[in-house]
C-alpha angles and dihedrals in degrees: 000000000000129000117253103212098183137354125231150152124254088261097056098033085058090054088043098051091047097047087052098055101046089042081056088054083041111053094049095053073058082070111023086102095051102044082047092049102088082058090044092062110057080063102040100029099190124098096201098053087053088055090050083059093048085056087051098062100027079054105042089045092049085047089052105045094056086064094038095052086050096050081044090074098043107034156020117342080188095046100052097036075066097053093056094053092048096045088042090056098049097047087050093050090044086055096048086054103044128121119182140009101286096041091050093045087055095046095050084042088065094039085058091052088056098041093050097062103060100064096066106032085043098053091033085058091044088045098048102042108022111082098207093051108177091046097044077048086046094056092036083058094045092050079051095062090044089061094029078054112040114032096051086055085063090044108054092040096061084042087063090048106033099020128259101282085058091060089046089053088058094043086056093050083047099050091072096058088093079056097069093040096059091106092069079071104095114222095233082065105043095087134040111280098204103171103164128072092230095052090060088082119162111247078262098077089065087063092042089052092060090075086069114096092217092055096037084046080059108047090042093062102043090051085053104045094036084055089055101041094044086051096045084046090054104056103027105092087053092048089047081059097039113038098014091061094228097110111157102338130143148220123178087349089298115117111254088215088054100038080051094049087047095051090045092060096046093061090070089056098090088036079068095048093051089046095049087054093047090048094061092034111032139031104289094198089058091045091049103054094048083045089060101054100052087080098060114079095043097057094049079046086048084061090064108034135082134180121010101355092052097054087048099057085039083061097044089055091064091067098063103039091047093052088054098063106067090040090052093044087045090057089047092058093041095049100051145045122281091235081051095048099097094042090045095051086046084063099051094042095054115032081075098058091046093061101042099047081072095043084055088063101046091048096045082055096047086046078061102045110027099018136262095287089062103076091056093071086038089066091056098073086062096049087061089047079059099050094050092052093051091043104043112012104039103040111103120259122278111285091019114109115229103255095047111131122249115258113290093030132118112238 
C-alpha cells in the first residue's frame, strides 16, 4: 500500500508539483558555484578570491529576495517565477563566456539576482494556498535536495570532461525549463488572495513583529542555522575532492566527486520529509533546537578526519539540517500574517545569506591560511547560536501552548 504523504485538491497538487520542480532547478543553481569550485580554481588558484565570489552570489541573491518577497505579496506569482528563469539563464550564460575576474564576478553577480527570487514568492504561494502547509513545505524542500543531488552530478561531470563554462552554458539552457511549466500554476493562485481586513498589513508590520520574542526566536534561528548550512555547501565539493580523496576521478564517465556530492545531498532528502511531518504533528521550536545540535559533533569530527570516514560524517550531516528548513518556514507562515508572508519568508531566506556572505569570507581566509578541514569545525559555533535561539528565544511563553497565534492573528 503506498504512503500518502499529503492530501490536496487538483488545484493545489498542480502548484505543488510546479513549486517543487522549479525549487528542484533552483536549488542546484544554489550549488552550481560550489560543485564547480575544485575546477574554479586551476584557473583562478586563490581561495580567498573564491570565497569573494561566493560573497557575490550569497549577497546578490539576499539583496534580491528582500524585493522579491515585497513585490510576492502585491503582484504576479507567474510573472516573477519567470523572472527567476530568465535572470538565472543569463547569469549562467554570462558565466560560460567569461573571461577574467571582473567579467566572472558580474556574471555570478547576476546568477545570484535570479537565483534569489524564487525562495519567497515560491513558499508565500505554498503557505497561503496549500492547506497542510509544513508537509506541502516538507515536500517542496525534498524536491529541493533531488535537484540540489542529481543535476550538479551531471554537471560537474561534464565540467571534468568539457571544462567548467561548458557546465554554466547548460545551466543556463536548463534554467528556462520552469518557463514551459507555468501553466500547472492555476490562475486563482497566481496572485495574493488576501480575504480578511487584518491580513491586509503595511510592509511595516514585518519590522513591528520583530519586537516579539517568538518572531525574533525565528528568525534567530534561521539566520544561525542558514549561516552554518550555506558555509558547509560551499566548501563542501572541494572538500569531497580534497579531503575525501575522490579528486577528478570517473565511473561510467560521471565524476566521482560529483556522483558523491550528489549522494550526500540525497540523503537529506528523507531528514525534510520527517521534518515536514513533525512540523504539522508535534512542537517545531522543541524539535528545532534538538535538530540543531546533531550536527555538531560530526563537523568538529569532519576537522579531524580524512578518507572514508570523513565522507561518511559529510553524508550524516545532511539529515539534520535538512530536517530543520520546512520546520523553520512553517513557523514563518504560522507566526505572521498572511499580507506579511512574502516579505517574511524574504527575511528568513535572506538574514542567513547575509551572514554568511561574510563567513564566506572569513572561511575562505582561514582555507588559506589553516587548510580546507578546518571550516567544518568553524560551522559548528553557529549551529549552537542556532540551538539557544530555538530553546530559549522561540518557545512560547510560559503558560502558551506551542501552536497559539501571534498577537493580531486570528487562531
Amino acid at each position: 500500500m503506498p504512503i500518502k504523504l499529503i492530501t490536496v485538491d487538483e488545484k493545489e497538487r498542480g502548484l505543488l508539483t510546479y513549486v517543487s520542480i522549479t525549487h528542484a532547478f533552483n536549488d542546484a543553481w544554489h550549488l552550481l558555484y560550489p560543485s564547480l569550485l575544485f575546477l574554479i580554481a586551476l584557473d583562478y588558484p586563490n581561495f580567498f578570491f573564491l570565497g569573494v565570489l561566493a560573497n557575490v552570489v550569497i549577497a546578490s541573491r539576499a539583496i534580491t529576495a528582500i524585493l522579491a518577497g515585497i513585490l510576492a505579496d502585491r503582484y504576479s506569482n507567474r510573472v516573477l517565477f519567470a523572472a527567476c528563469a530568465v535572470l538565472s539563464a543569463l547569469g549562467s550564460l554570462l558565466v560560460g563566456i567569461s573571461q577574467d575576474e571582473v567579467s566572472l564576478a558580474l556574471a555570478l553577480f547576476i546568477l545570484g539576482v535570479g537565483i534569489g527570487i524564487y525562495h519567497p514568492v515560491g513558499m508565500a504561494t505554498i503557505a497561503r494556498n496549500i492547506r497542510q502547509r509544513a508537509t506541502a513545505l516538507g515536500i517542496h524542500e525534498a524536491a529541493g535536495i533531488l535537484g540540489y543531488g542529481l543535476i550538479p552530478v551531471v554537471l560537474v561531470s561534464v565540467g571534468i570532461a568539457f571544462g567548467w563554462k561548458t557546465a554554466f552554458l547548460i545551466a543556463a539552457g536548463a534554467s528556462l525549463v520552469p518557463m514551459a511549466l507555468l501553466f500547472l500554476v492555476p490562475k486563482q493562485f497566481d496572485r495574493p488572495r488576501l480575504v480578511k481586513s487584518e491580513d491586509n498589513v503595511p510592509a511595516s508590520r514585518l519590522l513591528s513583529t520583530l519586537t516579539e520574542r517568538r518572531v525574533l526566536g525565528v528568525y534567530m534561528t534561521s539566520a544561525f542555522m542558514e549561516t552554518a548550512q550555506n558555509g558547509f555547501t560551499t566548501f563542501l565539493p572541494a572538500a569531497i575532492a580534497v579531503i575525501g580523496g575522490l579528486g577528478e576521478g570517473r565511473v561510467a564517465g560521471l565524476s566521482t566527486t560529483g556522483l558523491f556530492l550528489g549522494l550526500t545531498i540525497l540523503v537529506g532528502i528523507p531528514g525534510s520529509l520527517i521534518g515536514g511531518r513533525l512540523g504539522d504533528r508535534f512542537s517545531p521550536h522543541r524539535a528545532l533546537a534538538v535538530l540543531s545540535l546533531l550536527p555538531i559533533p560530526l563537523l568538529l569530527f569532519m576537522g579531524a578526519t580524512e578518507g572514508a570516514a570523513w565522507l561518511a560524517l559529510a553524508s550524516l550531516v545532511r539529515i539534520p539540517f535538512n530536517a530543520t528548513s520546512p520546520l523553520i518556514n512553517a513557523l514563518v507562515a504560522k507566526n505572521l500574517p498572511p499580507g506579511i508572508h512574502g516579505k517574511a519568508f524574504a527575511l528568513s531566506y535572506s538574514l542567513g545569506p547575509i551572514v554568511s556572505s561574510l563567513v564566506a569570507l572569513l572561511a575562505g581566509a582561514i582555507i588559506q591560511a589553516y587548510g580546507l578541514p578546518w571550516v567544518f569545525p568553524l560551522m559548528a559555533v553557529f549551529l549552537v547560536g542556532a540551538f539557544l535561539s530555538a530553546r530559549f528565544v522561540l518557545r512560547p511563553a510560559r503558560g502558551a501552548s506551542s501552536g497559539s497565534p501571534m498577537p493580531g492573528q486570528q487562531p
